[in-house]
ChimeraX commands (.cxc) that place a marker at each C-alpha (Angstrom):
marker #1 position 0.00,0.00,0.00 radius 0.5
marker #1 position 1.85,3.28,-1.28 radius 0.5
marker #1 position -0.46,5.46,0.78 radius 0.5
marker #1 position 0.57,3.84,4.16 radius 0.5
marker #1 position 4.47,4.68,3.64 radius 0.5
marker #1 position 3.56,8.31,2.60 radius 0.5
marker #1 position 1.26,8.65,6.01 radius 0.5
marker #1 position 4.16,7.10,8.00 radius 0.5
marker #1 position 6.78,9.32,7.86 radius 0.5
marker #1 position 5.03,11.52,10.26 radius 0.5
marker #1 position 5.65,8.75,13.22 radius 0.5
marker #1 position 9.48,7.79,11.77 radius 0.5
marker #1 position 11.49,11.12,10.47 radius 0.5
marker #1 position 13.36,13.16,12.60 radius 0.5
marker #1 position 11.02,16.18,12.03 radius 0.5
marker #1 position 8.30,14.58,13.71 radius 0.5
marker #1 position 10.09,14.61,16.74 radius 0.5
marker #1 position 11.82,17.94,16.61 radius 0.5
marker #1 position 8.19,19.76,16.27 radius 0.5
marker #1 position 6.80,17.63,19.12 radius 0.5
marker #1 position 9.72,18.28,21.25 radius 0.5
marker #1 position 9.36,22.07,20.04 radius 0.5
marker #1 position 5.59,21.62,22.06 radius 0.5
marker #1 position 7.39,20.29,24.99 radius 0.5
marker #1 position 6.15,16.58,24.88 radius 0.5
marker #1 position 8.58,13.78,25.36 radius 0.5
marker #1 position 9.82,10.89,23.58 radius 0.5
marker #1 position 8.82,9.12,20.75 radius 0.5
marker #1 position 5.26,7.42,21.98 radius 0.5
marker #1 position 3.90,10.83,23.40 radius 0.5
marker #1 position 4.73,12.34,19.94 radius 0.5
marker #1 position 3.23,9.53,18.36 radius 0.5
marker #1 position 0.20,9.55,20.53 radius 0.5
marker #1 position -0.70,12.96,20.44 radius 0.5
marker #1 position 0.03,13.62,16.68 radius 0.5
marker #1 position -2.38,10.32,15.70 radius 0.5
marker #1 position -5.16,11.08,18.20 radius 0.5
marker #1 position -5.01,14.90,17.67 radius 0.5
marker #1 position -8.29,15.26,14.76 radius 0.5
marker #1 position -10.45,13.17,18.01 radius 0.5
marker #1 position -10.01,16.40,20.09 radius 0.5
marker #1 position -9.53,16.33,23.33 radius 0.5
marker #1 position -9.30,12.53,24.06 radius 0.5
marker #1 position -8.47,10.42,26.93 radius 0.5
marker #1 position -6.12,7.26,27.35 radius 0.5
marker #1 position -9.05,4.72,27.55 radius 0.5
marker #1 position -10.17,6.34,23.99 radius 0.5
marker #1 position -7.33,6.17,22.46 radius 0.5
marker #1 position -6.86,2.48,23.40 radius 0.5
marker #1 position -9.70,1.18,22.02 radius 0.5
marker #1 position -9.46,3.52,18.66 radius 0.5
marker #1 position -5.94,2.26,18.39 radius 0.5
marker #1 position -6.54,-0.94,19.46 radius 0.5
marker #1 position -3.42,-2.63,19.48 radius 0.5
marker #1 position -1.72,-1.04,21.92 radius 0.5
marker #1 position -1.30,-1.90,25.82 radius 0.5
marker #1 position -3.56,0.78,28.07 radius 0.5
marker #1 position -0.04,1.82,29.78 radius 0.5
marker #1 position 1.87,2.35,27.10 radius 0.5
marker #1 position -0.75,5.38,26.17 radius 0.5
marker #1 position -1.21,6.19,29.42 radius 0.5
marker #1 position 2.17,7.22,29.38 radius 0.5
marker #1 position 1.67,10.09,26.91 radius 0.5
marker #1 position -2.62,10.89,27.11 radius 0.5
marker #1 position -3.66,12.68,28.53 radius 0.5
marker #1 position -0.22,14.70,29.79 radius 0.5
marker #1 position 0.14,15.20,25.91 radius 0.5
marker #1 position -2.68,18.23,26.12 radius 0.5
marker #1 position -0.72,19.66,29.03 radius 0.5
marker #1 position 2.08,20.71,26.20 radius 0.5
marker #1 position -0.21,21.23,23.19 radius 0.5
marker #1 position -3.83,21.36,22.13 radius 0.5
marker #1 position -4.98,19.43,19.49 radius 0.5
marker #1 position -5.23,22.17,16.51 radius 0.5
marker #1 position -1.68,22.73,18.03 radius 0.5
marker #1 position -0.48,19.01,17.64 radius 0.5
marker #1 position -2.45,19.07,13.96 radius 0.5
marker #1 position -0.30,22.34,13.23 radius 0.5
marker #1 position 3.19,20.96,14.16 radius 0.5
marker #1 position 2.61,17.19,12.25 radius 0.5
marker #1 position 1.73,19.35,8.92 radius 0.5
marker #1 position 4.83,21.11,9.52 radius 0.5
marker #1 position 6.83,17.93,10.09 radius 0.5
marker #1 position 5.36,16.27,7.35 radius 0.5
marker #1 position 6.07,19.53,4.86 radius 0.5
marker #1 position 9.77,19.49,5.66 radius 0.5
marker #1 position 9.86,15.30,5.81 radius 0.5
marker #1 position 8.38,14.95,2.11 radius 0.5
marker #1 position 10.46,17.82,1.35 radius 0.5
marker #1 position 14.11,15.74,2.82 radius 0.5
marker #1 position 12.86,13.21,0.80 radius 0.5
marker #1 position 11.70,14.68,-2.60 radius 0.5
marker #1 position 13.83,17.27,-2.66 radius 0.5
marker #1 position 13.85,20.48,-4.32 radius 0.5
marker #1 position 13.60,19.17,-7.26 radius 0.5
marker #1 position 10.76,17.04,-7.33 radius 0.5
marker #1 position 8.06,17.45,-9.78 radius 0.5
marker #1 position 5.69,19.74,-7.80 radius 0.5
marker #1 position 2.71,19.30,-10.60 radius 0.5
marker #1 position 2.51,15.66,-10.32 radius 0.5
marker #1 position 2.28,16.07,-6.17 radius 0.5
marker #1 position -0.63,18.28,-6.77 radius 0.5
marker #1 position -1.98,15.55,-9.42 radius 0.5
marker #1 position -1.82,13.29,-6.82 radius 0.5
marker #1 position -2.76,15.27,-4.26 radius 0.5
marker #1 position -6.06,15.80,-6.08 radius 0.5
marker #1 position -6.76,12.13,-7.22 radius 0.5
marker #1 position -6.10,11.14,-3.46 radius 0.5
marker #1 position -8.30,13.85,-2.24 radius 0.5
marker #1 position -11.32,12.90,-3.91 radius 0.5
marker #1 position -11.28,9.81,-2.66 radius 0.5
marker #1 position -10.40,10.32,0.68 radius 0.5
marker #1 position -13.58,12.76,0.93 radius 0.5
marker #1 position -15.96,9.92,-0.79 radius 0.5
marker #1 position -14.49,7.52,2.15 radius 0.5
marker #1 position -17.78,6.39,3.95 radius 0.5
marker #1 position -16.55,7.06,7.81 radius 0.5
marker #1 position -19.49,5.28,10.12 radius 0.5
marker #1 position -18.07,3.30,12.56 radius 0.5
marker #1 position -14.56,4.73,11.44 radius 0.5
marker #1 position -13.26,7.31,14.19 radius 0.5
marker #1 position -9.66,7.71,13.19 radius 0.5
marker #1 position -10.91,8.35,9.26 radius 0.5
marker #1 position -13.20,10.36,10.00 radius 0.5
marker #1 position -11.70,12.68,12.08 radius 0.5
marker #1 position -8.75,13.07,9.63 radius 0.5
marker #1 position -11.28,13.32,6.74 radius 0.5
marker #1 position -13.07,16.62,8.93 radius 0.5
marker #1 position -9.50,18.62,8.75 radius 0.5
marker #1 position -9.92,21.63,6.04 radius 0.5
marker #1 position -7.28,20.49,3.08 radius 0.5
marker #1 position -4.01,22.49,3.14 radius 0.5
marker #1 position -3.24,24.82,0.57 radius 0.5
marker #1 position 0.55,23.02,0.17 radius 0.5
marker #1 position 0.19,19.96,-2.04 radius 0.5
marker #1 position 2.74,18.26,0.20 radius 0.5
marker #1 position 0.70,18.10,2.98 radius 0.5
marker #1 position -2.52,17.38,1.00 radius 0.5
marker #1 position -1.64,14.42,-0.55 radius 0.5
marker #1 position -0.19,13.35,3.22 radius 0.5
marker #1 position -3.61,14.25,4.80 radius 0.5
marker #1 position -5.73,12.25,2.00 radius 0.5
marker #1 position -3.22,9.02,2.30 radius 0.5
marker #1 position -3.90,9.67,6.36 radius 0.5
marker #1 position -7.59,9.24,5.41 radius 0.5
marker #1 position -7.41,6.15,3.00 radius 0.5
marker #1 position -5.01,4.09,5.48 radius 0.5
marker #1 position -6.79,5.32,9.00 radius 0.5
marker #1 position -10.77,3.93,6.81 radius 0.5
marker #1 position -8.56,0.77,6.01 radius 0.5
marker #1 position -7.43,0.24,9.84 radius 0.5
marker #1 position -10.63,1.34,11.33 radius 0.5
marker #1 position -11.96,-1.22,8.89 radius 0.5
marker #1 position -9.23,-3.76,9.57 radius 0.5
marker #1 position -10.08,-3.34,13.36 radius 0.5
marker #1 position -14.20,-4.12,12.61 radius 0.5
marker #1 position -13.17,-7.35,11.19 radius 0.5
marker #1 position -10.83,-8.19,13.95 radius 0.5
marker #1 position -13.87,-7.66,16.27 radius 0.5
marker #1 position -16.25,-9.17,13.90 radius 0.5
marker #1 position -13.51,-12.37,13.87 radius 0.5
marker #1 position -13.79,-12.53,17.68 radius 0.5
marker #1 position -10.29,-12.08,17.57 radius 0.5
marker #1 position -8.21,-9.77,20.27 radius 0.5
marker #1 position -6.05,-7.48,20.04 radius 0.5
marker #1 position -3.15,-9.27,21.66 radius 0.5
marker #1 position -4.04,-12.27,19.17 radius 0.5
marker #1 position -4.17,-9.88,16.01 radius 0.5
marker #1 position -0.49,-9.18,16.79 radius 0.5
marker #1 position 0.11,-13.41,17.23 radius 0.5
marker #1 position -1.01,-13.74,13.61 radius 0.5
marker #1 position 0.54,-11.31,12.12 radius 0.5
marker #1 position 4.19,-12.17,13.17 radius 0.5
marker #1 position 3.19,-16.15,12.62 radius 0.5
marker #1 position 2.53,-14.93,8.93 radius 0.5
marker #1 position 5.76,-12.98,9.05 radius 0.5
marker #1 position 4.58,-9.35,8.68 radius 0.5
marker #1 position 5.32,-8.11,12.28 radius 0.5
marker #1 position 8.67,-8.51,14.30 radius 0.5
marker #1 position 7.19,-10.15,17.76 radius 0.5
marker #1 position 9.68,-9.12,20.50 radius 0.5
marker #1 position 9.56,-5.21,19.04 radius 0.5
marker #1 position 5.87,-4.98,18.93 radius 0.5
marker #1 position 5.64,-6.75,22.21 radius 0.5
marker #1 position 8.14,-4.20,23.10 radius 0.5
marker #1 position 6.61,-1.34,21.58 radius 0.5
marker #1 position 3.13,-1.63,22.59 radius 0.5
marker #1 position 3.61,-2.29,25.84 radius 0.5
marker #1 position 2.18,-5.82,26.70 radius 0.5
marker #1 position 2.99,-7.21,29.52 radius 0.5
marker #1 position 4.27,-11.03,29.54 radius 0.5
marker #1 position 1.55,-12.81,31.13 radius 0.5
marker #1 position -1.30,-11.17,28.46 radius 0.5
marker #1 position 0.99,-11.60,25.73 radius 0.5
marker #1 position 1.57,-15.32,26.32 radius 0.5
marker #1 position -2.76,-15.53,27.07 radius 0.5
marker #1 position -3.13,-14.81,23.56 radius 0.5
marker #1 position -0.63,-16.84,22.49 radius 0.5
marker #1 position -2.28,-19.86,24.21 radius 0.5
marker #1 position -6.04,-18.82,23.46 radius 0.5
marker #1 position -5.18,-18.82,19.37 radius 0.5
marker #1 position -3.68,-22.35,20.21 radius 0.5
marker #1 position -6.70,-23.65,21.91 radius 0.5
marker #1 position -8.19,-22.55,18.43 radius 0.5
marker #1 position -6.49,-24.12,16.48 radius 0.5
marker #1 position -5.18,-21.60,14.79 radius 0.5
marker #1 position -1.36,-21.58,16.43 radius 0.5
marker #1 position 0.71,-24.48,16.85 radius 0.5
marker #1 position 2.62,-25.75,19.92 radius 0.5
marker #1 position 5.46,-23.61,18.55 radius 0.5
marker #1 position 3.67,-20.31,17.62 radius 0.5
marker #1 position 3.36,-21.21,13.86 radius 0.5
marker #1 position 0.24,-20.81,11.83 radius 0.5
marker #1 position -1.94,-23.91,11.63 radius 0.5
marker #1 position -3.78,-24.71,8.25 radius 0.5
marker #1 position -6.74,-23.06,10.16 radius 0.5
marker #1 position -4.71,-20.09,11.19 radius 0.5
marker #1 position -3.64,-19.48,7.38 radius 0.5
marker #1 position -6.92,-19.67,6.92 radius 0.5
marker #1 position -8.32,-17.40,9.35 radius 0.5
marker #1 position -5.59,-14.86,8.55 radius 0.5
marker #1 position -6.19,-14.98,4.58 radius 0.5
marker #1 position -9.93,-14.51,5.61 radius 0.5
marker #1 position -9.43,-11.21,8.07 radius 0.5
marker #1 position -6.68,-9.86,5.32 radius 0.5
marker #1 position -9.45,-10.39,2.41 radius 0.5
marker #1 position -11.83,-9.04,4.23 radius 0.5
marker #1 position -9.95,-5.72,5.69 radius 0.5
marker #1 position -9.26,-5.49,1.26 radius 0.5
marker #1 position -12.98,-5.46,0.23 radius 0.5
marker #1 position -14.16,-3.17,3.51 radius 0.5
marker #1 position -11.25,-0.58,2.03 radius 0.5
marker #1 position -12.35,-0.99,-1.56 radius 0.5
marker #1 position -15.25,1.98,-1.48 radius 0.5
marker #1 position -13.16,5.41,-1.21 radius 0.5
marker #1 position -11.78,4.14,-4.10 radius 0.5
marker #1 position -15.14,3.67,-6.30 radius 0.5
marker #1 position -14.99,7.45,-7.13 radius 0.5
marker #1 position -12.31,7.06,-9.43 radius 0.5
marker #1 position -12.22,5.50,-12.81 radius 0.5
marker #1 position -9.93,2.53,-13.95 radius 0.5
marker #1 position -7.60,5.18,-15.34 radius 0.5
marker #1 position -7.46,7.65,-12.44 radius 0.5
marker #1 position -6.77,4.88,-10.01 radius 0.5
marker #1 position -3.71,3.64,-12.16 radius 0.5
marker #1 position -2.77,7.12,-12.51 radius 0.5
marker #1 position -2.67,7.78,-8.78 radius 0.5
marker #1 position -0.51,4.32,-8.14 radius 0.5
marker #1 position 1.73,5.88,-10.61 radius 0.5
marker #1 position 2.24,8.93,-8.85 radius 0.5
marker #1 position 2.38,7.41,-5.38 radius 0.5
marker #1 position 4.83,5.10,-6.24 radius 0.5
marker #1 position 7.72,7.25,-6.88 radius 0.5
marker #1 position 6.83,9.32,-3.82 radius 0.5
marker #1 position 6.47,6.05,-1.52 radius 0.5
marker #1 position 9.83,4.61,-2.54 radius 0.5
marker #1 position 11.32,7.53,-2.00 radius 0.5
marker #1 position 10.25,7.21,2.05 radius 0.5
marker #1 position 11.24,3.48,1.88 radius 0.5
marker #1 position 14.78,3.72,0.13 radius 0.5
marker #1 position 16.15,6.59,2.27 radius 0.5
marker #1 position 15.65,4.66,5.02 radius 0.5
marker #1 position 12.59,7.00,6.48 radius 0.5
marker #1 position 10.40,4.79,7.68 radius 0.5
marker #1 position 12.89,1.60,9.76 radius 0.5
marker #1 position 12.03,-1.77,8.69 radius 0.5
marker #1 position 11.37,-2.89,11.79 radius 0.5
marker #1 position 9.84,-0.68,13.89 radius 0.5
marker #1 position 7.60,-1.20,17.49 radius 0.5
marker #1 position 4.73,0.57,15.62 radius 0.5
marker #1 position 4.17,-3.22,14.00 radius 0.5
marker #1 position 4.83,-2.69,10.57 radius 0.5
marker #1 position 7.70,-4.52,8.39 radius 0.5
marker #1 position 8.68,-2.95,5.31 radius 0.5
marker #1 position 10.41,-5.69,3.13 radius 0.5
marker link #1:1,2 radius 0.2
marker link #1:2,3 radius 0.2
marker link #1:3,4 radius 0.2
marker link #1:4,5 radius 0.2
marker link #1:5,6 radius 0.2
marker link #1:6,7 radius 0.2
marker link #1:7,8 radius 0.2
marker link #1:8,9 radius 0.2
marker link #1:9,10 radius 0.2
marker link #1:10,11 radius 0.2
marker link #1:11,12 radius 0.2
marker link #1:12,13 radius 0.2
marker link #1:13,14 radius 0.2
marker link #1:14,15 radius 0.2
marker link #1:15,16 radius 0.2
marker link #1:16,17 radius 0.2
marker link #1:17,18 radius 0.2
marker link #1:18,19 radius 0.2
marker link #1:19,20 radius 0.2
marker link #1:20,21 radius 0.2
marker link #1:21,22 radius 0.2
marker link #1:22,23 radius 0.2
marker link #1:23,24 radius 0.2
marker link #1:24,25 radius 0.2
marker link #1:25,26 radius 0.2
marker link #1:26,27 radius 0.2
marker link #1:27,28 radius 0.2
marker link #1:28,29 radius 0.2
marker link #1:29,30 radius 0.2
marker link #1:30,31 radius 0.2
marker link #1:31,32 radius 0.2
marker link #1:32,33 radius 0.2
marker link #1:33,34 radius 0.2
marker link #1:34,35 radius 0.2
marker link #1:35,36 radius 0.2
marker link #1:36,37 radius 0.2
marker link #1:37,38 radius 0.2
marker link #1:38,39 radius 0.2
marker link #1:39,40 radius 0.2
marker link #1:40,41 radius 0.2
marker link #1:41,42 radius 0.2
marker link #1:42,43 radius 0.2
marker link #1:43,44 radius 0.2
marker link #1:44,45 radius 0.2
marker link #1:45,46 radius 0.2
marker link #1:46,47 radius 0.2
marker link #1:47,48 radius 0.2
marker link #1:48,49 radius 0.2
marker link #1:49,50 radius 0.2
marker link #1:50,51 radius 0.2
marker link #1:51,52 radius 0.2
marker link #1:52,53 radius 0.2
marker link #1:53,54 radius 0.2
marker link #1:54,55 radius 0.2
marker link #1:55,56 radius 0.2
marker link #1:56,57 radius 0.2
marker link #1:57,58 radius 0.2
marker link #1:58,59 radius 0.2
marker link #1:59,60 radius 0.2
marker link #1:60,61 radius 0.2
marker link #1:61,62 radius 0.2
marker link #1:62,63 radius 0.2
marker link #1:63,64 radius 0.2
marker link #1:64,65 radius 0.2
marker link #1:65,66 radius 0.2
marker link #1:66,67 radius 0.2
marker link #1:67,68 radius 0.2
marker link #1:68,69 radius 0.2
marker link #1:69,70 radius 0.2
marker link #1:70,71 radius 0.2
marker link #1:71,72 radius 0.2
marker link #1:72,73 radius 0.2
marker link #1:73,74 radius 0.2
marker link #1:74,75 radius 0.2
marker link #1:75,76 radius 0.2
marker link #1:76,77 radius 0.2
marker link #1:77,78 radius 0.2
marker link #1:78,79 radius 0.2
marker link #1:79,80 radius 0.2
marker link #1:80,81 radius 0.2
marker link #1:81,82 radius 0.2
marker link #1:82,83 radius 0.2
marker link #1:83,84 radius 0.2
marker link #1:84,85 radius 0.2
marker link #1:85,86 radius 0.2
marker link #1:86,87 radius 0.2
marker link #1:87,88 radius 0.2
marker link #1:88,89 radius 0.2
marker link #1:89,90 radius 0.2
marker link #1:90,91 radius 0.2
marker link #1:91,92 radius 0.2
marker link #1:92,93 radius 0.2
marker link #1:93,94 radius 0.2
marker link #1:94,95 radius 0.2
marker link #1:95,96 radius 0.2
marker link #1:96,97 radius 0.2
marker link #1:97,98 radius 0.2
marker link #1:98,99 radius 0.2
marker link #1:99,100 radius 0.2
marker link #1:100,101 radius 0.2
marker link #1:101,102 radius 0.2
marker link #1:102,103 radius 0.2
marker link #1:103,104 radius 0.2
marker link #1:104,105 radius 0.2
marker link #1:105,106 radius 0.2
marker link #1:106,107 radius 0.2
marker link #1:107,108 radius 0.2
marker link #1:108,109 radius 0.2
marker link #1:109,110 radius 0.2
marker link #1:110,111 radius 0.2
marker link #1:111,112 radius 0.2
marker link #1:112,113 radius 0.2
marker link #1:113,114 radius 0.2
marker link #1:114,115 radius 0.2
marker link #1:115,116 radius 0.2
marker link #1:116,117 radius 0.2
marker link #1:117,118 radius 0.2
marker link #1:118,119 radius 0.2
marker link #1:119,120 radius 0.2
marker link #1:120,121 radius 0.2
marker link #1:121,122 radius 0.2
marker link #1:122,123 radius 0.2
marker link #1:123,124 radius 0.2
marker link #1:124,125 radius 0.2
marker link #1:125,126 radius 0.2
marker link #1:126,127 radius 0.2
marker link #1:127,128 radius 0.2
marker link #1:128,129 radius 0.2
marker link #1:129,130 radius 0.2
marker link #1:130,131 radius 0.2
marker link #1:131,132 radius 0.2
marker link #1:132,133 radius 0.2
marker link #1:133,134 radius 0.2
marker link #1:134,135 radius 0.2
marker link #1:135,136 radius 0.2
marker link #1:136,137 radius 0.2
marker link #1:137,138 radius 0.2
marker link #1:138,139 radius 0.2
marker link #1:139,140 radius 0.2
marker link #1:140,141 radius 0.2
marker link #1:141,142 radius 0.2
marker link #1:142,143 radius 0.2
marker link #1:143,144 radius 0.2
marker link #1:144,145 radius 0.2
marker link #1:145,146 radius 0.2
marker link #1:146,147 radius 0.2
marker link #1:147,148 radius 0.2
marker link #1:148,149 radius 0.2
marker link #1:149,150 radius 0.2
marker link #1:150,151 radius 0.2
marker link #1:151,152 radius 0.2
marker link #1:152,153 radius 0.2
marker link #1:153,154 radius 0.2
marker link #1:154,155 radius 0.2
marker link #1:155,156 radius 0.2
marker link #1:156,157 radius 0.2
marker link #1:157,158 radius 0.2
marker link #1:158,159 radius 0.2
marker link #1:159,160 radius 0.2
marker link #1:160,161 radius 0.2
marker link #1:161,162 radius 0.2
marker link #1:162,163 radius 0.2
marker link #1:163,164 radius 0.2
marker link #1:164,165 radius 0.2
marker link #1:165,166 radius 0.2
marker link #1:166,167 radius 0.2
marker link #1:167,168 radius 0.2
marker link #1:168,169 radius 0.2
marker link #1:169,170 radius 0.2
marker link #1:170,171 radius 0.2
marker link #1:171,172 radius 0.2
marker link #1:172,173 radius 0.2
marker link #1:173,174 radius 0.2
marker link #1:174,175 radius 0.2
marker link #1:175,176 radius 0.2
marker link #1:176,177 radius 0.2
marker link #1:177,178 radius 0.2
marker link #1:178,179 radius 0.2
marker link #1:179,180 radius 0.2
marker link #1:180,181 radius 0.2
marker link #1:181,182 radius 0.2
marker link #1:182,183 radius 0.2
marker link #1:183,184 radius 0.2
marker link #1:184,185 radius 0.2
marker link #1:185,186 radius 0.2
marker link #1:186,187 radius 0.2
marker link #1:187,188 radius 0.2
marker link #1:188,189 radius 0.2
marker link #1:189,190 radius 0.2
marker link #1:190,191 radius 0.2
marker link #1:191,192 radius 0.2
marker link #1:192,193 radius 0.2
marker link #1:193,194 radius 0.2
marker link #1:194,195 radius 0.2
marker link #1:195,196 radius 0.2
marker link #1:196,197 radius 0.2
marker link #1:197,198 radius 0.2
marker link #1:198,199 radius 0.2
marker link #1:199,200 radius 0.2
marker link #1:200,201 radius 0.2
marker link #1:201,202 radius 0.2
marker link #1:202,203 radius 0.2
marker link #1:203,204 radius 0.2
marker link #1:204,205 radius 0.2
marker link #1:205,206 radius 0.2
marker link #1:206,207 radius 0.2
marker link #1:207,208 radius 0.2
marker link #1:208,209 radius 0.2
marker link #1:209,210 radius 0.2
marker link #1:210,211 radius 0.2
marker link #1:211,212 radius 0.2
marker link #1:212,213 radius 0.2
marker link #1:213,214 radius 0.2
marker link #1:214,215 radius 0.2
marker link #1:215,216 radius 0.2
marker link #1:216,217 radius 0.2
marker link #1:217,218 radius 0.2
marker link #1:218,219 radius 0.2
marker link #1:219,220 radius 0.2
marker link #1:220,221 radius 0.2
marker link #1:221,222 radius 0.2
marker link #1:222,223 radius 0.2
marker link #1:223,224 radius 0.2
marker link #1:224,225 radius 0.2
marker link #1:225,226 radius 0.2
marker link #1:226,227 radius 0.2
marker link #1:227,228 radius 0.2
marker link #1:228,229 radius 0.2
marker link #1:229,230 radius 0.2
marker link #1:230,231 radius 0.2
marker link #1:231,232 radius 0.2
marker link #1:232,233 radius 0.2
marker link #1:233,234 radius 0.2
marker link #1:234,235 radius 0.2
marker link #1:235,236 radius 0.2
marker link #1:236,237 radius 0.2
marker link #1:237,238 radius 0.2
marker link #1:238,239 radius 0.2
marker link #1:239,240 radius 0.2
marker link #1:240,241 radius 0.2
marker link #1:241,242 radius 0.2
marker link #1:242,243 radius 0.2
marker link #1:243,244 radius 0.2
marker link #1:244,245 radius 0.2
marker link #1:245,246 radius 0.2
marker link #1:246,247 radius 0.2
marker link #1:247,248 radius 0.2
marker link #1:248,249 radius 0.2
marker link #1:249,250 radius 0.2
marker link #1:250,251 radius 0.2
marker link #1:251,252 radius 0.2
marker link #1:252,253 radius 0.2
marker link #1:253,254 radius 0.2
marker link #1:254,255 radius 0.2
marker link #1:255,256 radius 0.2
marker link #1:256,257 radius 0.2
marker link #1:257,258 radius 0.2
marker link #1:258,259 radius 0.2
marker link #1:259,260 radius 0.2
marker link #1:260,261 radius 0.2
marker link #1:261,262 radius 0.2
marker link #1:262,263 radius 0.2
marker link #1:263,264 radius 0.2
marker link #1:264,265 radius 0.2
marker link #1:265,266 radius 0.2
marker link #1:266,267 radius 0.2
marker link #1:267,268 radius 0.2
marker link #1:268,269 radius 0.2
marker link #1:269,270 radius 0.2
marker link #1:270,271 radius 0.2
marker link #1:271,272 radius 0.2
marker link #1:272,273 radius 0.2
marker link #1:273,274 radius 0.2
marker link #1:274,275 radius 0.2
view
């Protein structure tokens, strides 16, 4: 997904952290935090939690709701468009071809406004910010839209599943597509509910005595992934055949870009693996 490495660079580069350290906040996760949960308003730690879902209550304890002690929300909103202006602009350089950004800034736009947002907090808060006049951080807002409607999405089907969010995090790095130890790390789960999970997705069959993936647990995970593809399919209705090929085109450049200078760490307690 070539959307999902544009939106990251606002947790990974360096200028994410200098403007939330410019507010005062601390560290990495309150950053992180604060700058994700920001277009919610005003919200607490048990909010954010469940929003976020994968994420151990104490870990964003940690950072919500001190966060709002440093900065308000339009203040946190202000300072990751500014980070993500000067990130893309590292990146891109000088140099880069500012009409196809806006191209692609406008494709992505339209259909991160025709994203349907019920039952989707994190989209549609993002999708409720007024669209910057800088095509930079346009096209970073709409990709913010399109991958926050796929995770909201991705988290109804978890639900849906009967599946956890401890136990998400099991089948992911039994299918190879999160590091365990640094998401165990990262978000903050302690050993005894980390090793709960573990067992419950054995006692269903779906792990085996060593952590792999049973037959039913490939099964189970190819089900959730198709199903998190065809609940994120709709934004993307409001574009013809050609205009979505078009977009990829544009994105692609800009995406590897991110990847290949090293932006966004292949491993990373966030839970995603570039490969």
């Amino acid at each position: 997904m070539h959307y999902e490495a544009i939106h990251d660079v606002i947790y990974f580069s360096p200028r994410a952290s200098e403007q939330s350290t410019a507010l005062g906040m601390r560290g990495f996760w309150m950053g992180y935090f604060a700058f994700r949960a920001a277009p919610l308003g005003l919200v607490t730690a048990a909010t954010v939690t469940a929003v976020f879902f994968g994420f151990h209550h104490s870990r964003v304890e940690r950072a919500l709701p001190d966060a709002w002690s440093y900065a308000s929300p339009e203040e946190a909103i202000s300072a990751r468009e500014r980070a993500v202006d000067q990130a893309l602009g590292d990146v891109l350089g000088a140099s880069s071809d500012a009409h196809r950004i806006e191209e692609a800034a406008e494709l992505a736009w339209r259909a991160a406004q025709a994203a349907e947002t019920a039952g989707r907090p994190l989209a549609a808060g993002n999708q409720a910010l007024a669209r910057s006049d800088n095509p930079r951080i346009a096209l970073w807002q709409a990709t913010s839209v399109l991958r926050e409607h796929r995770g909201d999405g991705h988290n109804a089907v978890l639900v849906g599943r009967g599946i956890r969010p401890v136990e998400a995090h099991w089948l992911k790095i039994a299918a190879g597509e999160s590091d365990g130890p640094m998401v165990k790390e990262g978000r903050r789960i302690p050993d005894a509910e980390w090793e709960d999970a573990r067992r419950a997705l054995q006692a269903r069959g779906l792990l085996d005595d060593a952590g792999a993936l049973t037959e039913l647990g490939i099964s189970e995970h190819r089900a959730v992934e198709l199903a998190t593809d065809a609940a994120a399919e709709q934004p993307w209705s409001v574009l013809d055949d050609g205009e979505r090929t078009r977009l990829l085109d544009l994105l692609r450049p800009v995406a590897s870009a991110v990847i290949e200078d090293g932006l966004v760490p292949r491993l990373n307690g966030v839970g995603i693996v570039w490969q």
